[in-house]
N, C-alpha and C positions, 0 to 999 in steps of 0.2 A: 649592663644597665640599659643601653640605647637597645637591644634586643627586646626589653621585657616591654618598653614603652613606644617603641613600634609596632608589639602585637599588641596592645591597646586603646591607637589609636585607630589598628584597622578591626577591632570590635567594635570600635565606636562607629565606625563607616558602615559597617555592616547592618547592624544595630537601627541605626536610625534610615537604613537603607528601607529595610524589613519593616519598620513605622512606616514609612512614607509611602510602603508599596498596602500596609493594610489601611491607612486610613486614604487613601486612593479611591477607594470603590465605597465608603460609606458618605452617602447622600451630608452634602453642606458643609466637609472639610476637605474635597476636593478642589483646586483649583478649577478644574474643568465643569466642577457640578452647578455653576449658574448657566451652561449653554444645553447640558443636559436635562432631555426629559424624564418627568419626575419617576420611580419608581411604580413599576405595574401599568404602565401607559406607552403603548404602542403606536409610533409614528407609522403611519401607512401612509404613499403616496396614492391618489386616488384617478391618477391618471389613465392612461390605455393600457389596458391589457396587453401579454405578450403575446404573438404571433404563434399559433403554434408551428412546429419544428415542417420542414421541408420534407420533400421524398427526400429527396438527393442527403440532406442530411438523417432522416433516417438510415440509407443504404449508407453512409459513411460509418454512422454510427454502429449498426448492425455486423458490417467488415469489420471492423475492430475488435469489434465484444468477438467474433469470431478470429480472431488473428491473436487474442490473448489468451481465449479460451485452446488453440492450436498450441502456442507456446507451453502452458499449463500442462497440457496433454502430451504432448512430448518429451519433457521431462519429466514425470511419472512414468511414461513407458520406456525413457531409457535407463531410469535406475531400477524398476521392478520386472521387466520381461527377460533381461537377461538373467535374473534369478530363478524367472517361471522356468524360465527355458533349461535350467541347470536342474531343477527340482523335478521336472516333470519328463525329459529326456532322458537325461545322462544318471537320473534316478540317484541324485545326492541327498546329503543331510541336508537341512539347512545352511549351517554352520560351513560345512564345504562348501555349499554355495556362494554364499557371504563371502568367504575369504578368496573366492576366484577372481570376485570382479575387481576390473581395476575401474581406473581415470578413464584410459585409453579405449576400454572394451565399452564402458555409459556412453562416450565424447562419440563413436563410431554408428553406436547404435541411435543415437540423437540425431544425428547427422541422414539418418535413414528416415526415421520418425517425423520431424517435426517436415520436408516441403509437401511429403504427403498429406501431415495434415493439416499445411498453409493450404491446400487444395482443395479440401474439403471443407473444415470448418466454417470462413467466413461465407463461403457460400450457401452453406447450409444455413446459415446467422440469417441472409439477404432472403433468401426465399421465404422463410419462415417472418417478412415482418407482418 
């Protein structure tokens, strides 16, 4: 009996949890809706414009998209070329292919791939702003 009216009084909890989180966001039954502006009315501050961005933050920024684009590229080429390379050399099925690779052969082949293309890509990101 203390089972059935413990799960009833956490429907109750619930319940009015789920009221109070939708009547939340409707305009006048909010606590918070007398500090808020009114619906369809956009507060802009009409202060100073921002700055725009720096070289120096450019070329940071530019490194990066180039250091994730690197990463990205790396791990595509360490799980897909050592397939090419199985399909295209050693003239297997697919299927053969697939079941050659392991952990170990992606993890080796990653470890090749990706400072070559820490080398390249964000530089090629910089030059290109």
């Amino acid at each position: 009996m203390a089972r059935s009216a413990q799960h009833g009084s956490g429907r109750v909890v619930l319940v009015a949890a789920a009221v109070i989180c939708a009547l939340h966001g409707l305009p006048g039954m909010s606590p918070l809706s007398a500090t808020r502006s009114p619906l369809g009315v956009a507060m802009v501050d009409a202060g100073e414009e921002a700055a725009p961005p720096s070289f120096v933050t450019k070329v940071v920024g530019a490194a990066a998209q180039g250091a994730t684009a690197a990463t990205v590229a790396a791990v595509l080429s360490a799980v897909t070329e050592p397939i090419v390379n199985r399909l295209l050399v050693k003239r297997m099925t697919f299927g053969q292919a697939y079941n050659e690779i392991t952990f170990k052969l992606v993890s080796n082949f990653f470890l090749t791939t990706f400072p070559t293309n820490m080398l390249k890509f964000p530089v090629f990101e910089v030059i290109n702003i």
